[in-house]
mmCIF file of the N, C-alpha and C atoms, coordinates in Angstrom:
data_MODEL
# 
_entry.id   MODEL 
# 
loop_
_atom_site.group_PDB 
_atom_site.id 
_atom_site.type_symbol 
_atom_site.label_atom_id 
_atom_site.label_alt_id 
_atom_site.label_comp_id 
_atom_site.label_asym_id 
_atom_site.label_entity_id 
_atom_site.label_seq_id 
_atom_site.pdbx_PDB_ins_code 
_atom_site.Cartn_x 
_atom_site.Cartn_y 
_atom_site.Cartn_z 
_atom_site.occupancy 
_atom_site.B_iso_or_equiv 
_atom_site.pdbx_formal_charge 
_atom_site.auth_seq_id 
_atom_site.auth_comp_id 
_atom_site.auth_asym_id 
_atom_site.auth_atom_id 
_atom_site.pdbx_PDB_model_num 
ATOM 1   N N  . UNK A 1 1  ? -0.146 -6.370  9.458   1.00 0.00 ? 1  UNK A N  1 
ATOM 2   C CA . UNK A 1 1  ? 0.027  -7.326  8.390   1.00 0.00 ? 1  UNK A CA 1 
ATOM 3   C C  . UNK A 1 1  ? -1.042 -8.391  8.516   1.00 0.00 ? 1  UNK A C  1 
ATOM 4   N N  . UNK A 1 2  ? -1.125 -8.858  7.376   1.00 0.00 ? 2  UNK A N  1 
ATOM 5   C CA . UNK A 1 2  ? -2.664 -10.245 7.412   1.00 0.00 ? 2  UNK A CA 1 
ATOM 6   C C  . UNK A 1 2  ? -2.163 -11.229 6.325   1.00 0.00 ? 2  UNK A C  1 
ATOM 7   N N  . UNK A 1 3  ? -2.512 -12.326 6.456   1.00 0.00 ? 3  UNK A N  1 
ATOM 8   C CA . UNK A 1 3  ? -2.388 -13.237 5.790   1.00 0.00 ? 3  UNK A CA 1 
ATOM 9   C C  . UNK A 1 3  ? -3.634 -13.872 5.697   1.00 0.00 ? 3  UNK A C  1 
ATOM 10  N N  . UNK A 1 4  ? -4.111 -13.806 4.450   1.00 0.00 ? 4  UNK A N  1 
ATOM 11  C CA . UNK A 1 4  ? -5.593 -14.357 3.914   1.00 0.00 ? 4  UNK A CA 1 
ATOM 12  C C  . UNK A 1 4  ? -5.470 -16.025 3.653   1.00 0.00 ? 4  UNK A C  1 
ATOM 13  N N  . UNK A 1 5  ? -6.830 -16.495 4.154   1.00 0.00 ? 5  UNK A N  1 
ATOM 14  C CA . UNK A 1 5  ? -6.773 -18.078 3.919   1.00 0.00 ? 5  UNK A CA 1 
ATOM 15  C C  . UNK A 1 5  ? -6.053 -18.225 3.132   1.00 0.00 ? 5  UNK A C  1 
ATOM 16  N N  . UNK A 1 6  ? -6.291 -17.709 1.532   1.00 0.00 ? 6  UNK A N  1 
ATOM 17  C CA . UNK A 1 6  ? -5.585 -18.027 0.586   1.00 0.00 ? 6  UNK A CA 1 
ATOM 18  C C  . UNK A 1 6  ? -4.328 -17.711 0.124   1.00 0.00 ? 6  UNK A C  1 
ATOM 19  N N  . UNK A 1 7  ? -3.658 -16.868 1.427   1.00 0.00 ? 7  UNK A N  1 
ATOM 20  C CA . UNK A 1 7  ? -2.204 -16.662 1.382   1.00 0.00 ? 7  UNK A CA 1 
ATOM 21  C C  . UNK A 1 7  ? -1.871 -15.716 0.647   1.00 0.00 ? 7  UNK A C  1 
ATOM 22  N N  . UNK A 1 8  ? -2.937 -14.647 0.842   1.00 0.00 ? 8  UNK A N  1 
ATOM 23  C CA . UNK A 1 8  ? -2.952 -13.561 -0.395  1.00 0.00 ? 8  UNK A CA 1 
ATOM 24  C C  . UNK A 1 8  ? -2.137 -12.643 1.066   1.00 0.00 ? 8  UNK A C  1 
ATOM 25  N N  . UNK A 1 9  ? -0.723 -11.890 1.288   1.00 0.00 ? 9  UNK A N  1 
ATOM 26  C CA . UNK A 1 9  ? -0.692 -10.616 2.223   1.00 0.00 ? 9  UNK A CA 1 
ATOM 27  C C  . UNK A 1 9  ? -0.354 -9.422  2.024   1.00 0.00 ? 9  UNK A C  1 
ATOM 28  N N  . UNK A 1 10 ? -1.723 -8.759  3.173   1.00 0.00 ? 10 UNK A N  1 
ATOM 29  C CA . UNK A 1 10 ? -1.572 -7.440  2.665   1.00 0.00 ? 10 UNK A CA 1 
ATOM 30  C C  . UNK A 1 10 ? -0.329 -6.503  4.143   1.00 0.00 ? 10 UNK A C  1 
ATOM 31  N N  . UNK A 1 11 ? -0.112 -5.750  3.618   1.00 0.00 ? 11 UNK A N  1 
ATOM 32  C CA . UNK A 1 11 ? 0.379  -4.516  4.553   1.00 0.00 ? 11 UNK A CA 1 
ATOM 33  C C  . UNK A 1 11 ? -0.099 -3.141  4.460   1.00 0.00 ? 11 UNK A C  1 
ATOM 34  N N  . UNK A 1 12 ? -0.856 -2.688  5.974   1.00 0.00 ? 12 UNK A N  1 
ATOM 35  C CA . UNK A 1 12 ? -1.344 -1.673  5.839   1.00 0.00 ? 12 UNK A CA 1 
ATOM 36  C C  . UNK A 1 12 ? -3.111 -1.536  5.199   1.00 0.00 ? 12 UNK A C  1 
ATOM 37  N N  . UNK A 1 13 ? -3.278 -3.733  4.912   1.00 0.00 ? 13 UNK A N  1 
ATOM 38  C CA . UNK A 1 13 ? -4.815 -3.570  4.453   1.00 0.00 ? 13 UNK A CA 1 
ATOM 39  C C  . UNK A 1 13 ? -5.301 -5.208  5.361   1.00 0.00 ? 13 UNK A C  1 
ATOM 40  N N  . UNK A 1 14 ? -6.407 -4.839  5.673   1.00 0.00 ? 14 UNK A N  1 
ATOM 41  C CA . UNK A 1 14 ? -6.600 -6.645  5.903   1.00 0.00 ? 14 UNK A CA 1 
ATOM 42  C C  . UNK A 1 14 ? -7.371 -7.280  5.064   1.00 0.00 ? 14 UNK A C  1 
ATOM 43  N N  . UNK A 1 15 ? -7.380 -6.711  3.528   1.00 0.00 ? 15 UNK A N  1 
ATOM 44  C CA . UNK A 1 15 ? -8.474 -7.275  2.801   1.00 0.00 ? 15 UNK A CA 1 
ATOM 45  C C  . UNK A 1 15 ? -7.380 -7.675  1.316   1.00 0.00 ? 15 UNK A C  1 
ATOM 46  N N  . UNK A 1 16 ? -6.092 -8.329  1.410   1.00 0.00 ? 16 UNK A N  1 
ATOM 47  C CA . UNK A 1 16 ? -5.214 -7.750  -0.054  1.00 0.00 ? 16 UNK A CA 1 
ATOM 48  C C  . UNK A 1 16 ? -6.209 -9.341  -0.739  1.00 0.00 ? 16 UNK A C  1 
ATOM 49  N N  . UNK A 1 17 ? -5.881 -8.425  -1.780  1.00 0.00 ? 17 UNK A N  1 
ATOM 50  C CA . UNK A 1 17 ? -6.533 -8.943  -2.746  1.00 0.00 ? 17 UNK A CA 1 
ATOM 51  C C  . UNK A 1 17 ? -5.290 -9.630  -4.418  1.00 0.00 ? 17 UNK A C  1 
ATOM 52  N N  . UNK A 1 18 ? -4.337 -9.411  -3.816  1.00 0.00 ? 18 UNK A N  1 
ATOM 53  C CA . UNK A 1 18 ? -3.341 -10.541 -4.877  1.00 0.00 ? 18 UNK A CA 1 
ATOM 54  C C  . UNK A 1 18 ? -1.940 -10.487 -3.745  1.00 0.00 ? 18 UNK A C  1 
ATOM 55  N N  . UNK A 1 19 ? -1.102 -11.413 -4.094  1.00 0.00 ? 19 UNK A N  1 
ATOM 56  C CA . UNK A 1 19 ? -0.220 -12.217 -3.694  1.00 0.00 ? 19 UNK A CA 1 
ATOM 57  C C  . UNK A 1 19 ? 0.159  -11.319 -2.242  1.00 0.00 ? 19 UNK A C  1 
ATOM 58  N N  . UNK A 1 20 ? 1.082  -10.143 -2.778  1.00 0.00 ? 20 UNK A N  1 
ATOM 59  C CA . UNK A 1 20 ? 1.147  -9.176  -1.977  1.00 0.00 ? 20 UNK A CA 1 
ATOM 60  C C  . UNK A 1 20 ? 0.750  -7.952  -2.399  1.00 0.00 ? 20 UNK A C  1 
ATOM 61  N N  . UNK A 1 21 ? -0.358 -7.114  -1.095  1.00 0.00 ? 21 UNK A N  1 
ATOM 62  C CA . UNK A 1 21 ? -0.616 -5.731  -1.703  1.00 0.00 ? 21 UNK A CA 1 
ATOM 63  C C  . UNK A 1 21 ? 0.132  -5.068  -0.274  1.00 0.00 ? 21 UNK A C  1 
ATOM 64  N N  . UNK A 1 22 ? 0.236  -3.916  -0.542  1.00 0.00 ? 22 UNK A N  1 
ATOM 65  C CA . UNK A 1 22 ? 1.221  -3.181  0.318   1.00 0.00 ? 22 UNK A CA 1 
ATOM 66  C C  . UNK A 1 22 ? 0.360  -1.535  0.243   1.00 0.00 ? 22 UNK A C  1 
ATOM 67  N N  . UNK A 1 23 ? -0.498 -1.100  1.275   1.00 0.00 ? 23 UNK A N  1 
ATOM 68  C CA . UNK A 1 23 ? -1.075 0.378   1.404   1.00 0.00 ? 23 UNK A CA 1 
ATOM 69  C C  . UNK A 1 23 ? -0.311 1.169   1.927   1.00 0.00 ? 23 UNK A C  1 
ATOM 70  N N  . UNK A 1 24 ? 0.294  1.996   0.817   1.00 0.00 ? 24 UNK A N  1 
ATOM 71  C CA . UNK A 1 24 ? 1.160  2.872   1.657   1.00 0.00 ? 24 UNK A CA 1 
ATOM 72  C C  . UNK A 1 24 ? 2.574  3.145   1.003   1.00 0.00 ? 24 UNK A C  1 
ATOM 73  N N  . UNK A 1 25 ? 3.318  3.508   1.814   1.00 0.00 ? 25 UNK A N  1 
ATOM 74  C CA . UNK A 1 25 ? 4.968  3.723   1.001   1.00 0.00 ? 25 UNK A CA 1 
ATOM 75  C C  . UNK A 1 25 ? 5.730  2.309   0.982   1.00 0.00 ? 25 UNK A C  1 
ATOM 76  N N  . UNK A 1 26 ? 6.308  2.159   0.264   1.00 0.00 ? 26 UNK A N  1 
ATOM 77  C CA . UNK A 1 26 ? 7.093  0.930   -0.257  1.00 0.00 ? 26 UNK A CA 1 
ATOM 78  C C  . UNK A 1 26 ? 8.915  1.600   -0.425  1.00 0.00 ? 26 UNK A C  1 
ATOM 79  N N  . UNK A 1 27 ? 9.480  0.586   0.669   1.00 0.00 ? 27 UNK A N  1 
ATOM 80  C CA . UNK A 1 27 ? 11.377 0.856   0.353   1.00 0.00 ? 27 UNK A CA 1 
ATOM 81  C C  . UNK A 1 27 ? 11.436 -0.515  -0.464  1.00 0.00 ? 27 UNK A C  1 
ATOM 82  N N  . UNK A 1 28 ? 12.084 -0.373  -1.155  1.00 0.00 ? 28 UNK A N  1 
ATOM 83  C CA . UNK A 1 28 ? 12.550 -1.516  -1.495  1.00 0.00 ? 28 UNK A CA 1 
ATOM 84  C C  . UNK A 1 28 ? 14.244 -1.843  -2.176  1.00 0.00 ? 28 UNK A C  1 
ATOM 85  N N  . UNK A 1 29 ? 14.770 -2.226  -2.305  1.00 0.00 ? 29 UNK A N  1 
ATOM 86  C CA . UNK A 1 29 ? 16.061 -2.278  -2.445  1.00 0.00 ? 29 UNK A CA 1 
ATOM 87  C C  . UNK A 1 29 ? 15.844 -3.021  -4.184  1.00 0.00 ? 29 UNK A C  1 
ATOM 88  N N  . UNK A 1 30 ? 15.309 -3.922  -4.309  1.00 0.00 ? 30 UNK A N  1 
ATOM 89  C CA . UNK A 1 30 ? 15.469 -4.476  -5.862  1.00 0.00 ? 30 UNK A CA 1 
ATOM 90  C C  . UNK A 1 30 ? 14.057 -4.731  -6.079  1.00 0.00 ? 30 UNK A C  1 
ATOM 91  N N  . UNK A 1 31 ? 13.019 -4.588  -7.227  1.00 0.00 ? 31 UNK A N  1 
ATOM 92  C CA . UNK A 1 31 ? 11.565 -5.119  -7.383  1.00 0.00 ? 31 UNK A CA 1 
ATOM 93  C C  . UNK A 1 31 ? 11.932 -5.948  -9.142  1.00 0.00 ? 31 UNK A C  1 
ATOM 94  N N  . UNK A 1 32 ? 10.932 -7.066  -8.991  1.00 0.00 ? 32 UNK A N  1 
ATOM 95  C CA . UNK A 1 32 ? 11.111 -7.672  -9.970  1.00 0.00 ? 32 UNK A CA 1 
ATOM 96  C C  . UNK A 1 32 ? 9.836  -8.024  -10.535 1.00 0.00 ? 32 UNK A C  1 
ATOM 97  N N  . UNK A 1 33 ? 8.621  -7.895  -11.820 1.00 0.00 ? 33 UNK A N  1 
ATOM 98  C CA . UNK A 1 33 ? 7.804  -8.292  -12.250 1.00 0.00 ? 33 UNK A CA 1 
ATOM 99  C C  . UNK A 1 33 ? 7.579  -9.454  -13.260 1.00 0.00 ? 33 UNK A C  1 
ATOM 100 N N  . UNK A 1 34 ? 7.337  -9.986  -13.429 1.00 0.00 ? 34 UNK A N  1 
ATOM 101 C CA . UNK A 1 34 ? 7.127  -11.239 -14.587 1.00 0.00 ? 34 UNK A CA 1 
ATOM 102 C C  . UNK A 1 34 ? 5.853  -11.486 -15.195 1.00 0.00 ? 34 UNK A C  1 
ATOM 103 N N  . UNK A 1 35 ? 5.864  -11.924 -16.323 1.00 0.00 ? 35 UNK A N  1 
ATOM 104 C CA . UNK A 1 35 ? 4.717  -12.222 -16.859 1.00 0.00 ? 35 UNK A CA 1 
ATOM 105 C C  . UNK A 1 35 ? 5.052  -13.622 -16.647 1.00 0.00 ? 35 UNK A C  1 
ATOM 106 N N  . UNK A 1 36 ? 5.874  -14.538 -16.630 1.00 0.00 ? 36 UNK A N  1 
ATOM 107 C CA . UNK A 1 36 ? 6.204  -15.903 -16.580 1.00 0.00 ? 36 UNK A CA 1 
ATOM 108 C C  . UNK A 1 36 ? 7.672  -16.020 -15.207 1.00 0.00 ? 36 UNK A C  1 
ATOM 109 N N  . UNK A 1 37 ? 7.840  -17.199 -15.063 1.00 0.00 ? 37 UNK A N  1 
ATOM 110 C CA . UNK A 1 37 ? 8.720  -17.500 -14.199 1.00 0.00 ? 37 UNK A CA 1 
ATOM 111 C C  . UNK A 1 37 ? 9.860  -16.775 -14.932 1.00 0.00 ? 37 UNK A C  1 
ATOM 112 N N  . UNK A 1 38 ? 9.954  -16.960 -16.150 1.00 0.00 ? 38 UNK A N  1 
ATOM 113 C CA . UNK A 1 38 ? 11.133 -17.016 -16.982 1.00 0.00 ? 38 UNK A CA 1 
ATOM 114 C C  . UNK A 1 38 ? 11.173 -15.588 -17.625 1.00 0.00 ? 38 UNK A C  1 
ATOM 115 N N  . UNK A 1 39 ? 10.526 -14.793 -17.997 1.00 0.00 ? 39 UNK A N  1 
ATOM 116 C CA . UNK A 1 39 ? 10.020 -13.315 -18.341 1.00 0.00 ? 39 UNK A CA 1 
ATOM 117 C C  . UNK A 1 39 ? 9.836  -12.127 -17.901 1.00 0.00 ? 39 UNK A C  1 
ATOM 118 N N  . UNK A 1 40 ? 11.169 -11.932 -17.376 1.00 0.00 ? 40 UNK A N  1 
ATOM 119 C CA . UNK A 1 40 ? 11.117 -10.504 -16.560 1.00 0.00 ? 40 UNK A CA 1 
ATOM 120 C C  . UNK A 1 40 ? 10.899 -9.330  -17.499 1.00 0.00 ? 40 UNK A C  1 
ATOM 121 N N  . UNK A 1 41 ? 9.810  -8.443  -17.265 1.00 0.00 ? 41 UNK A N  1 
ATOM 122 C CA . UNK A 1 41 ? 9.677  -7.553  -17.992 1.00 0.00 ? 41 UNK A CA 1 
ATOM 123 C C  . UNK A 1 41 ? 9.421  -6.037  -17.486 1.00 0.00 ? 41 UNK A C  1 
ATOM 124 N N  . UNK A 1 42 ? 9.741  -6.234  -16.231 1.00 0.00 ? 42 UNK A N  1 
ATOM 125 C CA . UNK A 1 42 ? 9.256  -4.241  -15.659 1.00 0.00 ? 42 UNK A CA 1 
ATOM 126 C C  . UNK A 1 42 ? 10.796 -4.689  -14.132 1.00 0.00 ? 42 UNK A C  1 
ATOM 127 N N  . UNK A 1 43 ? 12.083 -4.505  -14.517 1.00 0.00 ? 43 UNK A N  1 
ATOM 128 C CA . UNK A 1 43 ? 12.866 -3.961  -13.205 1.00 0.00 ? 43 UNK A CA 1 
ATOM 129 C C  . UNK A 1 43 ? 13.063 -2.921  -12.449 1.00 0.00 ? 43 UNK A C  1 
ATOM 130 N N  . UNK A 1 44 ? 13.194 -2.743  -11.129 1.00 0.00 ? 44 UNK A N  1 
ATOM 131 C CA . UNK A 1 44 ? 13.403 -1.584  -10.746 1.00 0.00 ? 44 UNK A CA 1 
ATOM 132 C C  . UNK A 1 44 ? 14.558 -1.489  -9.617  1.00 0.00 ? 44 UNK A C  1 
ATOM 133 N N  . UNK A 1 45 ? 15.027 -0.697  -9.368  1.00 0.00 ? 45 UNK A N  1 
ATOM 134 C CA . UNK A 1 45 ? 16.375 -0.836  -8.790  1.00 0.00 ? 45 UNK A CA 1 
ATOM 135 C C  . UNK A 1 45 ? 17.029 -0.036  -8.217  1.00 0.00 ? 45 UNK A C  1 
ATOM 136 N N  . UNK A 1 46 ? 17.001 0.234   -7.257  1.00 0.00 ? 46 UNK A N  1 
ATOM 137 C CA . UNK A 1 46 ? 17.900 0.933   -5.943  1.00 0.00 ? 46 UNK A CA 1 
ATOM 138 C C  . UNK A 1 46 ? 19.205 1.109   -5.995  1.00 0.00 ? 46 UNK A C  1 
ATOM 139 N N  . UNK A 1 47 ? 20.370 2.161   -6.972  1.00 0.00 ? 47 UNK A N  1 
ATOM 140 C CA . UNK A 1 47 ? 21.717 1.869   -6.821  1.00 0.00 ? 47 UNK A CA 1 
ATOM 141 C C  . UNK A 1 47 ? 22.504 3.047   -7.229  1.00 0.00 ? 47 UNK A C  1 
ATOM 142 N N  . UNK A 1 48 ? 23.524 2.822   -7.272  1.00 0.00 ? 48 UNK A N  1 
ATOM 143 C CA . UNK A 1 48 ? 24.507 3.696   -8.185  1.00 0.00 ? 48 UNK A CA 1 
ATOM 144 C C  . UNK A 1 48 ? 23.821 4.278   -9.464  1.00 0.00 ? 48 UNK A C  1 
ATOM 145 N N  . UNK A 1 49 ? 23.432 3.315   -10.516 1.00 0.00 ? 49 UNK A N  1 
ATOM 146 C CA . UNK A 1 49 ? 22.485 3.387   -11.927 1.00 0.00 ? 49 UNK A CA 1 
ATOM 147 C C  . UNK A 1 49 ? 21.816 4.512   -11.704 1.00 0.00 ? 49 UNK A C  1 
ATOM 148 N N  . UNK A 1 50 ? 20.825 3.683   -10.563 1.00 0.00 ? 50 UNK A N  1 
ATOM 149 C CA . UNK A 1 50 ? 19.214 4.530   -11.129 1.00 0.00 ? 50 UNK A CA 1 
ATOM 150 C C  . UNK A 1 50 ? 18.681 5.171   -9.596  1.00 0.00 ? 50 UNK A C  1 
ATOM 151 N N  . UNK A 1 51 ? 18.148 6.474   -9.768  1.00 0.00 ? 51 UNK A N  1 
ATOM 152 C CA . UNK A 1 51 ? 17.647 7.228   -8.966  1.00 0.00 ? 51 UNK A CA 1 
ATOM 153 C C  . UNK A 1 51 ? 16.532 6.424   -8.045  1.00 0.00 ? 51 UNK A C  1 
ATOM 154 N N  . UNK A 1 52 ? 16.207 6.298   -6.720  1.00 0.00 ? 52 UNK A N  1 
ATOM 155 C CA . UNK A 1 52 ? 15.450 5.866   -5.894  1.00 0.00 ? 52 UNK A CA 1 
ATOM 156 C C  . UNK A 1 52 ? 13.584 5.715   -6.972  1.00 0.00 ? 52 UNK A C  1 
ATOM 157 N N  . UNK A 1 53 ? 13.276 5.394   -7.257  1.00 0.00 ? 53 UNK A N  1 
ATOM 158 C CA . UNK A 1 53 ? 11.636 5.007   -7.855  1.00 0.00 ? 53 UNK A CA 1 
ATOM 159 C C  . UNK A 1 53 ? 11.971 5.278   -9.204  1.00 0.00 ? 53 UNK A C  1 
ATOM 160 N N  . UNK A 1 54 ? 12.942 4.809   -9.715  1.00 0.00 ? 54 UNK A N  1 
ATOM 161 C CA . UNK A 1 54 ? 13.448 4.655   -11.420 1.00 0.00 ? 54 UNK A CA 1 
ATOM 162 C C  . UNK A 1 54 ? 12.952 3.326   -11.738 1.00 0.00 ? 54 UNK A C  1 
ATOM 163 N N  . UNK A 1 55 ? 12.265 3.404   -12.942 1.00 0.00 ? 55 UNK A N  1 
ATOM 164 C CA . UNK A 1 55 ? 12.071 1.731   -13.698 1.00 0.00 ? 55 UNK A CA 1 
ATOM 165 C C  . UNK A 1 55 ? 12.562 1.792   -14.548 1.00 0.00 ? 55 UNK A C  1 
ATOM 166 N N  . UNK A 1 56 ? 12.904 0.320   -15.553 1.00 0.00 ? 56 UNK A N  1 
ATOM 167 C CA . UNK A 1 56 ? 13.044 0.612   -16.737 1.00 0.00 ? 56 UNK A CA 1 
ATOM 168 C C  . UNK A 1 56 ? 12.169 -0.956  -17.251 1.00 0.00 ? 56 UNK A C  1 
ATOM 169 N N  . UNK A 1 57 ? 11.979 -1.379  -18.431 1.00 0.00 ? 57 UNK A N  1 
ATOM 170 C CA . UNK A 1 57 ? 11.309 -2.303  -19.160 1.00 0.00 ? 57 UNK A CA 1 
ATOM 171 C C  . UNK A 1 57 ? 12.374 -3.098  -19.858 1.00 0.00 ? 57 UNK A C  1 
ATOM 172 N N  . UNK A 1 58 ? 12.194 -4.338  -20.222 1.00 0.00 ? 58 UNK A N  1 
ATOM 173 C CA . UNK A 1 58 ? 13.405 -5.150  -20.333 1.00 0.00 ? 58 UNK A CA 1 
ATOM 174 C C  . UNK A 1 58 ? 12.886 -6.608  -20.766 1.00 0.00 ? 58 UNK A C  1 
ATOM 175 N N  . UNK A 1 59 ? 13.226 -7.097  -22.111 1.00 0.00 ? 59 UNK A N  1 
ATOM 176 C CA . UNK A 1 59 ? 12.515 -8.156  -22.602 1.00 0.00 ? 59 UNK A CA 1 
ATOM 177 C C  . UNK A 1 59 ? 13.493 -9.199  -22.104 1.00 0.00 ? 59 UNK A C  1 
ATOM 178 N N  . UNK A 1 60 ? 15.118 -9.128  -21.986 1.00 0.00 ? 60 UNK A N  1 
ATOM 179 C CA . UNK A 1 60 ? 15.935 -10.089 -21.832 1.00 0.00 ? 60 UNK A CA 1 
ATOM 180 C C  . UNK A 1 60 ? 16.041 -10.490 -19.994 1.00 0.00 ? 60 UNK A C  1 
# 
């Protein structure tokens, strides 16, 4: 793992180049994208619902 001056970290890179980059396989239990604080627009979700690497898109 690395943490860039600018607090950019990567896993699996020592060069990430936005907030977090991650080289490699990713578990994740819940992922959340935003275009704004307030604007979730790409969920993804680990559960009963939805099959392990299921997304769906979502304006609300």
């Amino acid at each position: 793992m690395r943490i860039t001056a600018n607090g950019n970290v990567g896993i699996g890179t020592t060069t990430p180049n936005s907030k977090l980059q991650v080289a490699g396989t990713l578990s994740a239990i819940n992922l959340q994208s935003a275009l704004g604080s307030s604007t979730p627009v790409i969920y993804g979700s680990i559960s009963n619902e939805f099959q392990p690497g299921s997304f769906y898109k979502s304006r609300s």
